[in-house]
C-alpha positions in Angstrom: 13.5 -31.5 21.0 9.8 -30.1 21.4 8.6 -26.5 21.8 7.5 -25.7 25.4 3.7 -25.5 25.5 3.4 -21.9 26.5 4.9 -20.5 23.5 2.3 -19.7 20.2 3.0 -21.8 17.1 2.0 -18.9 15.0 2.8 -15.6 16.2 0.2 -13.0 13.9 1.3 -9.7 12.5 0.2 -6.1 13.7 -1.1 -3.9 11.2 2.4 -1.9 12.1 4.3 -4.5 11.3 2.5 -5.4 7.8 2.9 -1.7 7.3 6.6 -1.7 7.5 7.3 -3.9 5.3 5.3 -1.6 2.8 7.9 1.1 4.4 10.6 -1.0 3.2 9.2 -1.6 0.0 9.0 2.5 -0.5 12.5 2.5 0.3 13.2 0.4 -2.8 10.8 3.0 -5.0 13.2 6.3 -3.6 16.1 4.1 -4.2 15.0 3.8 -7.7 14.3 7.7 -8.1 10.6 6.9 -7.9 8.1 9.3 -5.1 8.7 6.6 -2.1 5.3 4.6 -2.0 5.4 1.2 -0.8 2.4 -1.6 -0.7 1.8 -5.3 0.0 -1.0 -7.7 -0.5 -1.7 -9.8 3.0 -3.6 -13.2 2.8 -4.5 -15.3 6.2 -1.6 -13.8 7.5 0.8 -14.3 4.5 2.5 -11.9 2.2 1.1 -12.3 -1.2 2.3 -9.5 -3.3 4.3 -7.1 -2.9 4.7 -3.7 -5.0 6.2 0.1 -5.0 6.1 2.8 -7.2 7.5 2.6 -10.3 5.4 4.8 -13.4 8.9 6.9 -13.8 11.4 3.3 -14.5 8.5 1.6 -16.4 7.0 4.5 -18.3 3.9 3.3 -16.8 1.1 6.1 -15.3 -0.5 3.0 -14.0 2.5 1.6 -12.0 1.9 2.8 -8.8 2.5 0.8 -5.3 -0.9 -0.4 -5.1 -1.6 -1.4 -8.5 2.0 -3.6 -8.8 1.3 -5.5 -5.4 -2.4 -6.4 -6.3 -0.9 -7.4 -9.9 1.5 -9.6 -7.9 -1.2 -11.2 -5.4 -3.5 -12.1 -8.4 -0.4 -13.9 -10.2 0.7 -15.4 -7.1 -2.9 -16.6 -6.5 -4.1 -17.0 -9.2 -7.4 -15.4 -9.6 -8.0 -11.5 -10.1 -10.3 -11.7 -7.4 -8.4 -11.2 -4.1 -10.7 -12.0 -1.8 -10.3 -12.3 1.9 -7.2 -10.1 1.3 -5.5 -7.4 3.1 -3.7 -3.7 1.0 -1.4 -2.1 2.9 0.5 1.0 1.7 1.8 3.9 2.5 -0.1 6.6 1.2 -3.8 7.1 0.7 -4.6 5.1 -2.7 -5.6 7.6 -5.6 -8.7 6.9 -7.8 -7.3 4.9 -10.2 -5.8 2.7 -7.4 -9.4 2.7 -5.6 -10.6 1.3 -8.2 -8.3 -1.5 -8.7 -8.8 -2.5 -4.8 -12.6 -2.5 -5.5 -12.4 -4.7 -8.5 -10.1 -7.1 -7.2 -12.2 -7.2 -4.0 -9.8 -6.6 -1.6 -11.6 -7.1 2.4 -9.3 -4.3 4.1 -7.1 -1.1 3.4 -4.9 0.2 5.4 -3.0 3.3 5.0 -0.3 5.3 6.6 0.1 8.8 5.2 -2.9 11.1 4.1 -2.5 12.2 0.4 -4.5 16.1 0.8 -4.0 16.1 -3.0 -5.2 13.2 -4.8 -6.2 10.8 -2.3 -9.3 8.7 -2.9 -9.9 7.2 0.5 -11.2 10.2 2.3 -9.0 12.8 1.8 -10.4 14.5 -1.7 -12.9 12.2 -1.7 -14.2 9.1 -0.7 -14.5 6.0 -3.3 -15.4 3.5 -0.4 -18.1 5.4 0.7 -19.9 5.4 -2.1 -23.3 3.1 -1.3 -23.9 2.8 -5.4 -21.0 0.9 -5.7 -21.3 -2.6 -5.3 -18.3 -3.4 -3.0 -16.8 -2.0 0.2 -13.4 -2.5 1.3 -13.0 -1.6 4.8 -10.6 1.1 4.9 -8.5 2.1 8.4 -6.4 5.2 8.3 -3.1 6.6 9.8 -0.9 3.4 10.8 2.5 4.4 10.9 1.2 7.5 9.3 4.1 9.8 10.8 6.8 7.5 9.3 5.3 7.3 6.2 4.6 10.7 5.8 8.0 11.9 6.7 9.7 9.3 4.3 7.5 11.5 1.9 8.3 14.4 2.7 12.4 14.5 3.1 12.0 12.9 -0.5 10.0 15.9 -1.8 12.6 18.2 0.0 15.4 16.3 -1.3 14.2 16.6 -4.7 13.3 20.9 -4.3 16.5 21.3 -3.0 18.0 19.4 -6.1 15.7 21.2 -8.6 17.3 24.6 -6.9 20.8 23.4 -7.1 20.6 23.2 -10.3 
């Protein structure tokens, strides 16, 4: 049995889509007690790494979303240089996380939820702006932002009502 002619043999991904499976991937991290922060690594249309927030579970300050899923895509590919590939996570990237992405030469980030406190992409300030530096990852903003920022949020409310409780 063929495939009628009219259907795609490769159906591509929205950014929305890539974005919730970082979504997912947070849900793992506030399963694990971790600030719900979910990334993954997207090459030619695959997922190549995958990563969430874990610096509590691995006594780790470097553990963060970002920095696990490029760590994954550069074992999975096999080169620290992840050229040609895609970040998504759920929350604006910190310094230490632009950094990574600029070093490892990722092409693209894309974020859901603003971080107004720490975040490195635009909110605090802007790593990728920087003309000095000798790589620029295109960065787009906002995708799925609402339903990453509220995953953020009912965690952070969850948690002050615990801290109350007790």
């Amino acid at each position: 049995m063929t495939k009628p002619p009219d259907l795609p043999e490769f159906i591509a991904m929205t950014d929305e889509d890539y974005m919730r499976h970082a979504l997912e991937l947070a849900g793992l991290a506030q399963e694990a007690g971790e600030v719900p922060v979910g990334a993954i690594v997207v090459k030619d249309g695959e997922i190549v790494g995958r990563g969430f927030n874990a610096p509590i579970s691995r006594h780790d300050p470097s553990a963060h979303a970002e920095m696990l899923a490029l760590r994954d895509a550069a074992q999975n590919i096999g080169n620290y240089r992840l050229v040609g590939c895609e970040l998504f996570v759920t929350l604006e990237p910190c310094l230490m996380c632009a950094g990574a992405i600029m070093h490892a030469r990722i092409a693209r980030l894309v974020y859901g939820a603003s971080d107004p406190k720490t975040g490195a992409c635009g909110s605090v300030l802007d790593a990728f702006s920087e003309r000095r530096l000798n790589h620029h990852t295109e960065v787009v903003v906002g995708v799925l932002a609402k339903e990453c920022g509220l995953m953020l949020s009912n965690f952070f409310a969850l948690r002050r009502a615990q801290q109350k409780a007790s």
